[in-house]
N, C-alpha and C positions, 0 to 999 in steps of 0.2 A: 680453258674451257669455260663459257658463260654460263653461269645458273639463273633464271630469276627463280627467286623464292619467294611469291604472292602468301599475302595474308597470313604472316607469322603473329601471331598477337597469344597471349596469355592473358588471359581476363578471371580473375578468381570474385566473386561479389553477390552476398545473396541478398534479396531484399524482400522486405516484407512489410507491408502497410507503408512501404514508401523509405523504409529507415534502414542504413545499412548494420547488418548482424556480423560480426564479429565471428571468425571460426574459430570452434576451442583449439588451441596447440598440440600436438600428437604429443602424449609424454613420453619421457625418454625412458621409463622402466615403467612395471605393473609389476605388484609386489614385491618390491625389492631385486627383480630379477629383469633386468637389459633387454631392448626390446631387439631382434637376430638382426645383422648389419650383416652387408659386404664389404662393406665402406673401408673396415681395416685390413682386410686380405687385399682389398683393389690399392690402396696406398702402395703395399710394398711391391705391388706386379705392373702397375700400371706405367712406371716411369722403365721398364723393360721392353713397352710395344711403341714401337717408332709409325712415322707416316713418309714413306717413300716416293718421292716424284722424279718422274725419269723424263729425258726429253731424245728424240729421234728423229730419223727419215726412214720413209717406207715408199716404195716403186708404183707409182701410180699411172694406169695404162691409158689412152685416151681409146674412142670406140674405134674399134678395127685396126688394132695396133697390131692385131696380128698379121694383119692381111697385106705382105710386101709390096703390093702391085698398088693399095691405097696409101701406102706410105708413101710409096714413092712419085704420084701423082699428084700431091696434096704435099710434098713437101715436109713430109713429117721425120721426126730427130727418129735414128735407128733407135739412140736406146730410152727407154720408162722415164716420162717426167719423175721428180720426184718430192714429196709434202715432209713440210715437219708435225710431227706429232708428239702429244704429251700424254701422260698419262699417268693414274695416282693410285695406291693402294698400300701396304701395312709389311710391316716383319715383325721381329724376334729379335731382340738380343742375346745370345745364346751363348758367347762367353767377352765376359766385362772386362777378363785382361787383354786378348788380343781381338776385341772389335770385331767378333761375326754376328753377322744378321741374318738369320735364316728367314726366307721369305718364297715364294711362288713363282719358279720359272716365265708363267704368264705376266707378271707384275714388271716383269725387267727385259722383257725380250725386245729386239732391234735397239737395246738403249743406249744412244751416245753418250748421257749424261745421267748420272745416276746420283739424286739428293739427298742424305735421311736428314730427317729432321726430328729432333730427341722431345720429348714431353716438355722440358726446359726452355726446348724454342730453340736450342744451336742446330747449326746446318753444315752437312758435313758431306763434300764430294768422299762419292762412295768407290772401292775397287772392286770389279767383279771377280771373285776367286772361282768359279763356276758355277757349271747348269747341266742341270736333264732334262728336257723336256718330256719323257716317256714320262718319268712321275713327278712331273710341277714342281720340281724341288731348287731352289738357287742360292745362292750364299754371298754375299758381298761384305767389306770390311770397311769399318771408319777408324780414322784415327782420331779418336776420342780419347777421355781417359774418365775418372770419375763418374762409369757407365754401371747402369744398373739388370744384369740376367735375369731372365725369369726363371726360375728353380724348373727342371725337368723333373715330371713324372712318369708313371709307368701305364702308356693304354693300354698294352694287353689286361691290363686288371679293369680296365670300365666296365661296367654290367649296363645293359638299356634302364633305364629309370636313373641313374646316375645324375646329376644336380652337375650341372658346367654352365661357363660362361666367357662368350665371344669377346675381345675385346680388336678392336679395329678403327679406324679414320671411313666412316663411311661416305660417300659423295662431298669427302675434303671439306666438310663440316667440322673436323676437329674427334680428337678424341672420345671414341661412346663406348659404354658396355651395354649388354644384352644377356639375359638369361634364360635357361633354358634346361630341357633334359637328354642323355643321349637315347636319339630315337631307334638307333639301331645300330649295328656296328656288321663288318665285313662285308658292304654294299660295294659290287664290284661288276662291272659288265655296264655301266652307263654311258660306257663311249667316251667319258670326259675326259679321261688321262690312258695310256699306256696300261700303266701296272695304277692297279686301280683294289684299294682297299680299307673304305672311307670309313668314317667316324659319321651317320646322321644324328643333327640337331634339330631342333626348330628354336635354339635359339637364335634371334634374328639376322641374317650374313644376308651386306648389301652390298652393291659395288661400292669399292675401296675398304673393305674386310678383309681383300684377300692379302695371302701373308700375312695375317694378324692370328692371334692367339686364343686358343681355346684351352681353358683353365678348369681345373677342378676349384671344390670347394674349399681347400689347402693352396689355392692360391699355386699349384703346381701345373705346369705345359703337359698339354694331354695331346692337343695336336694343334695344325696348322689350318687355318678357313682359306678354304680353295673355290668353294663354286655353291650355286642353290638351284635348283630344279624349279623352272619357271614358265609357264607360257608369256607373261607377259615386260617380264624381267625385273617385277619388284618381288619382294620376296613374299613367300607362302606357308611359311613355316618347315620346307625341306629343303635343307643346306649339309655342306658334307666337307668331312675335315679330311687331311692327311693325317692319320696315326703317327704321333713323336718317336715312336719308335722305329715307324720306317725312314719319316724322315732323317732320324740321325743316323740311320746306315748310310743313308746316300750323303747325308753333309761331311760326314766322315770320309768317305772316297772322294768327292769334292777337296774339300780341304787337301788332302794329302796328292792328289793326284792333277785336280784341275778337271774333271772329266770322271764319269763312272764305267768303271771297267767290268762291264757283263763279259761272264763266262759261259765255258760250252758245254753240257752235260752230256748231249749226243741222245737225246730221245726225243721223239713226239707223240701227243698225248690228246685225247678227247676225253667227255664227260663220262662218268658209268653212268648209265642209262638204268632204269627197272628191265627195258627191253635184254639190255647187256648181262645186268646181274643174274636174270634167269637162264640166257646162254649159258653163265659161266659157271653154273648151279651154285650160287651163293646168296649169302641173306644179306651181304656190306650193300647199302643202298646209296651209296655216296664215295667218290673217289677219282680218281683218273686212268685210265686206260693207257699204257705203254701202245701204242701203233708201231711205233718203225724205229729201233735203236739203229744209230746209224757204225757203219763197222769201225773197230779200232779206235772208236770212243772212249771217253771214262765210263761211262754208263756200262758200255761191251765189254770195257777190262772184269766190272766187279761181277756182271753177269748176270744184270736186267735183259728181258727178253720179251718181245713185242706179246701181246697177252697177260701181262704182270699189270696189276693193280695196286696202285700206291696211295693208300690208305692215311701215311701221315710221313711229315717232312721233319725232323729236329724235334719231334713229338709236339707237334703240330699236327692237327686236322688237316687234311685235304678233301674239300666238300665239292672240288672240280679242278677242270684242266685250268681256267683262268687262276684260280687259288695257288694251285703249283709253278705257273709260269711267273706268281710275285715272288712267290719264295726264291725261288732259283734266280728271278732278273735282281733280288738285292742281293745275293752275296757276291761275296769279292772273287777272283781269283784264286785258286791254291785253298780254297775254303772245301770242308768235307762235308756232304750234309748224308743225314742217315735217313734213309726209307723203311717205312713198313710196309711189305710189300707181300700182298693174298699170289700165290701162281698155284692154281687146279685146286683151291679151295684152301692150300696149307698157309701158315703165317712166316714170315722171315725177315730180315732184315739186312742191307744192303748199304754201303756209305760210297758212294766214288767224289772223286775230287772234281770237284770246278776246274776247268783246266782253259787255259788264253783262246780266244776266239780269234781266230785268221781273218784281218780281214781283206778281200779278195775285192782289188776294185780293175779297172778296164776301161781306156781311152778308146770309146768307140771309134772314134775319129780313124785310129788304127785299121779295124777293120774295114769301116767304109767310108770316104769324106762326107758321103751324103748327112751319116751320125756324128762328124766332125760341134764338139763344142757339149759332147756331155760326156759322161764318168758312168758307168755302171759299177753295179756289184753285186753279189748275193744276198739273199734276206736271211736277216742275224735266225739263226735259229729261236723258235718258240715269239717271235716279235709279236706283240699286242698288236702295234697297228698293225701289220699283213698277215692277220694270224687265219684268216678264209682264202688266201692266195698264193699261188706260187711261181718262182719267175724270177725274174731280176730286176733291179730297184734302181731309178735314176739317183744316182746322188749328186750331182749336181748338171746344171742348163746354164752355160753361158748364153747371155742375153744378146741376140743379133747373130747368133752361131748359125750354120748351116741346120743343125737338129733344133736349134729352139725355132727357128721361122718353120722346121717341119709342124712345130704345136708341140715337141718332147716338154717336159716339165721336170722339176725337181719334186721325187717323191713319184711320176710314175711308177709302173711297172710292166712290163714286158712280158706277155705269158704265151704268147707265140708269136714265128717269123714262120712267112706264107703258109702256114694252118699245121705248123710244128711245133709243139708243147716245149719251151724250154725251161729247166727248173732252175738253172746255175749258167755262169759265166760260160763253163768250158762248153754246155749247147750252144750257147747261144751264138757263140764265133764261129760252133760250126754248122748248125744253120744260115750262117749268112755266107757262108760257102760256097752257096752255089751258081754266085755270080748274075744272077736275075736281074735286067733290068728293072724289073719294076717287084717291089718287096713290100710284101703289105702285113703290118704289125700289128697284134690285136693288146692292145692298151687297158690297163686298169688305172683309172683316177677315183680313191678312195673309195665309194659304192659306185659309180658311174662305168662305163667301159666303151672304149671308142675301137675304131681303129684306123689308123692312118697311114697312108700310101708314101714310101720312097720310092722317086724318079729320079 
């Protein structure tokens, strides 16, 4: 990627009557007492944040690639030209005897080639040990040796006013810190990730920050710099971390698994409202709403019941339904988490177990060749992204398929077939049941909503 960089110049020079003046030199104490440095906490942490460069291909469409009948008049290739692409951004050393780097699922995604490059200047092809995309989170491995961690700390302890500092490879400039204070903490609902439960700074996160490290004053990992809040895309002083704490839940299932294995608790959930908590004659202003346990759950074993109010998780606040959908989307499998839980104003408490989530997918093609060439399945329970929708979820579009020239996508959603509400797999096969030639599907793409006709 080409930068010019116009008019860098440093010019220090004061004059006066024509003669240049000499600036006195900052001294290095004032009464015997050192004047506050970061200089020596940044020595020991700073050879712990690497600068990651990854190189790929991504599917580039020419205009009306959709359109079979201009393809094939114009002689054009069935499937997506396709570009190389590079791109640069920051990790973690996270443990200095077996070579992990925790860094930003965004920073690593479609990557062929995956570089780190250590403070020292060595260059090390990286192995991708996994990824989530839900929470930004990825992990890769060098084989290094003589590697330096950065010491974890504890975010649940950061207070807003807290004193941290970002440290990153910004626009592949090289190595920079930034300082700052945390501006807020448990920022969530911004749309940027899945499970979403940030760390605000204003100290300064630019592109190629991300995956780099946000430190305390101790020189300790508080979290990970993932994104900043921008109209114009330089930064404004609001950027926003992962909490180290969430992250090592998910590097931990990573690591061991390859992949994060969300579980299925069996409930769904909305905000308590003021309008709710006066239905429900109580003063809790803040919580989540039980709506719908679904039968023969963990949830229905211990004996949550739609109308329950869960007030805290692991004794943990729950200040809303997004708040509980992070708790629940980081534990593991076989994990028990305890509820405090309001039902007709009384208090109680409730622990069911995380239990394996099915996952249920379907060769539409089966049903109709017309759908030949995509996979459906059901939406993961409590999903961030389709958390306003319901229906069932393209997971994958082969390219040149009888359904991808219909316009199906990967990441669709299907929310009815000829003006039939389906919520799951087993509708949806039977709505297409009824042999119609002509099947008209009412389509969800992210906020957008189509619908598109099988002939």
């Amino acid at each position: 990627m080409r930068r010019v960089l116009t008019a860098l110049t440093c010019l220090l020079l004061i004059s006066a009557g024509g003669s240049n003046v000499a600036l006195a030199a900052i001294p290095a104490e004032v009464n015997g007492q050192l004047l506050p440095s970061l200089a020596p906490m940044l020595q020991k942490v700073v050879p712990g944040v690497v600068n990651i460069s990854t190189e790929g291909k991504v599917q580039v469409r020419d205009p009306f690639f959709d359109d079979p009948l201009f393809r094939r008049f114009f002689g054009m290739p069935q499937q997506p030209r396709t570009e190389q692409v590079h791109s640069l951004g920051s990790g973690v050393i996270i443990d200095a005897a077996k070579g992990y780097v925790l860094t930003n699922n965004h920073v690593i995604t479609r990557a062929d080639k995956i570089t780190v490059i250590l403070q020292d200047g060595r260059r090390f092809n990286a192995k991708l040990i996994g990824t989530d995309p839900e929470s930004d989170v990825a992990v890769v491995q060098i084989p290094a040796k003589n590697l330096t961690a950065v010491p974890v700390g504890d975010s649940d302890k950061l207070r807003v006013g807290d004193f941290v500092v970002a440290i990153g490879d910004p626009f592949g400039l090289g190595q920079s810190v930034t300082s700052g204070i945390v501006s807020g903490l448990g920022r969530s609902g911004l749309g940027i990730e899945g499970y979403e439960d940030f760390i605000q700074t204003d100290a300064s996160i630019n592109p190629g920050n991300s995956g780099g490290a946000l430190v305390n004053l101790r020189g300790q990992l508080i979290g990970i710099n993932t994104a900043i809040l921008s109209r114009s895309g330089g930064n404004i002083g609001i950027g926003f971390a992962i909490p180290i704490d969430m992250a090592r839940q998910i590097m931990d299932q990573l690591i061991k698994h390859g992949h994060v294995r969300r579980g299925l608790l069996g409930v769904q959930v909305q905000n308590l409202t003021p309008e709710l908590a006066q239905a429900f004659h109580i003063r809790q202003r803040s919580g989540a709403v039980v709506t719908r346990v679904t039968p023969n759950s963990s949830a229905a074993k211990v004996g949550i019941k739609a109308g329950d109010i869960i007030i805290a998780a692991n004794g943990h606040e729950v200040s809303s339904a997004s708040k509980l959908r992070n708790t629940i989307g980081l534990l593991s499998v076989g994990d028990k988490v305890r509820f405090d839980i309001l039902r007709n104003g009384k208090a109680m408490t409730l622990s069911p177990v995380i239990t394996q989530q099915k996952l249920v997918k379907l060769d539409a093609g089966s049903v109709d060749q017309r759908l030949a060439g995509i996979t459906l399945g059901n939406i993961p329970e409590n999903s961030p992204q389709y958390s306003n929708v319901s229906g069932v979820v393209v997971i994958a579009s082969k390219p040149g398929s009888p359904a991808w020239q219909t316009g199906l996508r990967k990441g669709d959603v299907i929310v009815s077939v000829n003006h039939q509400q389906v919520r799951d797999v087993a509708q949806f096969k039977h709505a297409m049941q009824s042999g119609a030639q002509q099947i008209l599907l009412n389509i969800r793409r992210g906020d957008n909503a189509l619908f598109l006709i099988l002939r």
